[in-house]
N, C-alpha and C positions, 0 to 999 in steps of 0.2 A: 561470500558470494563473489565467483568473478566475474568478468569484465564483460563477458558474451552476456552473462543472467543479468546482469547490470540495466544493461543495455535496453534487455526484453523487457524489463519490467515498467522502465523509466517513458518507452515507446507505447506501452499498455496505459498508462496513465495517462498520457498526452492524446491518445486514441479514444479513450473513454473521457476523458473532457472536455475533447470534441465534441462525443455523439450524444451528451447528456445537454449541455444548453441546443446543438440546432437541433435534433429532435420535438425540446420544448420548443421552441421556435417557429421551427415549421406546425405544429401544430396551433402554435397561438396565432401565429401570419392567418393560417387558411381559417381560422372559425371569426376572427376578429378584424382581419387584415392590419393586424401591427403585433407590435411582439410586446408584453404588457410589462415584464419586467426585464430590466435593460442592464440589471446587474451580471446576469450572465455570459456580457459579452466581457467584461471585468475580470470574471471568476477564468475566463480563456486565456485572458492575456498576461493576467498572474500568474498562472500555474505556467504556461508556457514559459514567461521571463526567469522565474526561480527552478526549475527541470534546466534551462539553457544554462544558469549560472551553475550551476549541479556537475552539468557534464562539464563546462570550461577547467572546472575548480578538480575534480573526479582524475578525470582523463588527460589533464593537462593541456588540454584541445580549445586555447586560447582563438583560434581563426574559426568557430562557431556563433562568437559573439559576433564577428564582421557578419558570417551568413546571416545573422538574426538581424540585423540593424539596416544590411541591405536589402533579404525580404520585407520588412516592414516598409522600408519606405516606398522601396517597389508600389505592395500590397496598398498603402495609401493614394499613390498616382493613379494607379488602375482606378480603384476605388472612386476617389476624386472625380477622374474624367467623365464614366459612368453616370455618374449620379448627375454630372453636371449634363450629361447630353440627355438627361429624362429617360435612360436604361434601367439604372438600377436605384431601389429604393432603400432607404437610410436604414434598413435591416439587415440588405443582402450587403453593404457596402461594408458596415460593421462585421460580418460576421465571414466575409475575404479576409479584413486585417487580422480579427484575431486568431483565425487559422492561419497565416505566417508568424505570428508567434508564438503558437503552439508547435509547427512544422516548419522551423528554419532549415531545416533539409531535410531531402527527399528519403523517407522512410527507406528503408531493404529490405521489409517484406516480402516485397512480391518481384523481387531482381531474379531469385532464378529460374520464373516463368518465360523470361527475356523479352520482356515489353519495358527495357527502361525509357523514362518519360521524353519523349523531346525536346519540355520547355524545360530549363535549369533550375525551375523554383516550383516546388510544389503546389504550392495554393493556383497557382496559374494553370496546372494540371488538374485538378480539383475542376477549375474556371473550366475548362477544357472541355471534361467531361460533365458538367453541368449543360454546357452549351448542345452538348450530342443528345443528351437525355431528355433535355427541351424538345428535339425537332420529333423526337418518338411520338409526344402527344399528339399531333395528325393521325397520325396512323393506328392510333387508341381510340379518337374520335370517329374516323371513316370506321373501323372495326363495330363500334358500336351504333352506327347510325345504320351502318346494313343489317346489322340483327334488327335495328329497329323495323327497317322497311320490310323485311323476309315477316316479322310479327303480324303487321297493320296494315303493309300495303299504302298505307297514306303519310306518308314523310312528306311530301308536300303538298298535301291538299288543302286548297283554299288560296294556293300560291303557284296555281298551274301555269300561270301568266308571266311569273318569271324569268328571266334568260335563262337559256341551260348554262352558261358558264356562270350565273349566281348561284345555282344550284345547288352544279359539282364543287365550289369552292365551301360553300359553307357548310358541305360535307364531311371536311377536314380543319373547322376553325370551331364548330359550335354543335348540340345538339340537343334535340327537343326534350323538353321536361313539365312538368303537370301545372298549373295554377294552384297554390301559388309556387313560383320556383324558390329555387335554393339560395339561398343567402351568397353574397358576395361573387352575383355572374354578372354580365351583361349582355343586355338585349340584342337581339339582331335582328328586332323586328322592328318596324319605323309603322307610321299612319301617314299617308299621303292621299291629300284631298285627287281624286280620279272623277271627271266630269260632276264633281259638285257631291260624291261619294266619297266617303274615309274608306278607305281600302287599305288593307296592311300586306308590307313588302318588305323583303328582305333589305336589310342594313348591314351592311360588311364591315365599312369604314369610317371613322371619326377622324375629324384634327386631335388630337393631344392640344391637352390644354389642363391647364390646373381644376376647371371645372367642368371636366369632362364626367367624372362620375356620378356629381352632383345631375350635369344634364343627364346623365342615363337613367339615375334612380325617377326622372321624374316622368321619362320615357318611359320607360317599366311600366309605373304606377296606371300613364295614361292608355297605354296597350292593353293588361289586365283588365281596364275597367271595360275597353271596346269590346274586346272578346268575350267578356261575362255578359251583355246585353245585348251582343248585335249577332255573335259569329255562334253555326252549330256547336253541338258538344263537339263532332271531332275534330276543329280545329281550336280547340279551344284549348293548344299548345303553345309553348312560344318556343323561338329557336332561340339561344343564348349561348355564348360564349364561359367558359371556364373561370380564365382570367388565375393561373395557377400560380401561388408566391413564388421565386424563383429562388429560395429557403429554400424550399423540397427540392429542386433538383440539385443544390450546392450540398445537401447534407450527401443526396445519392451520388455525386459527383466523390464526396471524401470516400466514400464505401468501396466504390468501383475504384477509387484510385489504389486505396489500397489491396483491392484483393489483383484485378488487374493490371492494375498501373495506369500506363496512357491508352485512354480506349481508340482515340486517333492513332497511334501505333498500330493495334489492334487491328482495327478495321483495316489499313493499310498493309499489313501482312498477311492479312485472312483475302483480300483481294489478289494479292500479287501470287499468294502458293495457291 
């Protein structure tokens, strides 16, 4: 085998042992909101460590081990800051680090599409395009809440009394779903006493706080129970938020990176020609 087949093989590996724990991953995040088995992120950063030591030893390309030692640490600070600012949760922190050491450099995949990446370190491009693929879900939600209104006609009924800029906004954050709802959403609908009446109103915003979900599940629970006794059948919807692991757009983030690269590139060339 030479050095090119080498190469492909070794990159084939390190791309399928990517996509085989966040796959799992993202799937356990979204039904369970945690990842149940954490060996996984283990099985990434071994195989990544021993493929690096492979090529160092292989190829003679002793200055792979620097790229891998300085990705990593990188990939830790990032990670670190993150988590410490209430961004990211101890799933998506883990599974940044062990994609730098699976991809201590930037794959050449997809170099002769000529999207090379802007950031110098892969998993940051990854980061990148995780972050772009996040702001799409507005625009998946607004999609889906006009098929809703074009259906029913009643997207806000019961909540006519709303501002219109509460409206439009939570048009693009959240969207109506049956009693009972889906597992791991939250509410965006509140109960505020109105002249000595429980009247329900749109809820946008929370503080962050450690027991934020705790308060919501109990907000839920108390919403549900108003609407089952007091409110017609057809408002007997709630608006809720998604609340998407950000797993799923980290795996989608490796995918797009490798088939296009930097999708900020992307977009910046697709703008400019």
């Amino acid at each position: 085998m030479n050095g090119d087949s080498l190469n492909a093989l070794l990159l084939w590996i390190r791309i399928i042992s990517a996509f085989g724990p966040l796959i799992y991953a993202s799937i356990s995040d979204l039904r369970t909101r945690m990842v149940e088995h954490e060996l996984i992120w283990l099985i990434m950063i071994i195989t990544g460590i021993i493929i690096t030591f492979f090529e160092a030893i292989m190829f003679q390309d002793l200055r792979i081990l620097l790229d891998l030692a300085i990705n990593v640490g990188l990939s830790f600070v990032v990670a670190f800051l993150l988590f410490y600012a209430g961004l990211f949760g101890g799933a998506d922190g883990k599974a940044l680090i062990s994609l730098s050491f699976l991809f201590p450099r930037t794959p050449l995949i997809f170099l002769d599409w000529g999207f090379k990446p802007l950031l110098p370190f892969f998993f940051l491009t990854i980061f990148s395009n995780a972050l772009l693929l996040t702001v799409l879900l507005p625009l998946v939600l607004a999609l889906r809440n006009l098929a809703d209104y074009f259906t029913n006609k009643e997207l806000f009924y019961g909540l006519e009394n709303e501002p219109l800029w509460k409206k439009a906004l939570v048009v693009f954050i959240g969207f109506r779903t049956n009693i009972p709802p889906p597992q791991h959403v939250y509410p965006l609908l509140e109960l505020v006493e109105v002249k000595g009446i429980l009247t329900p109103q749109l809820k946008l915003f929370d503080k962050i706080s450690s027991e934020s979900e705790e308060v919501d599940g109990k907000n839920l629970q108390t919403i549900k129970e108003f609407l089952y006794e007091n409110a017609e059948p057809k408002i007997r919807k709630l608006w809720v938020s998604p609340g998407i692991p950000f797993i799923i757009p980290i795996t989608l983030g490796l995918l797009t990176a490798l088939i296009f690269g930097d999708l900020l590139l992307l977009i910046i060339t697709l703008l400019i020609v």
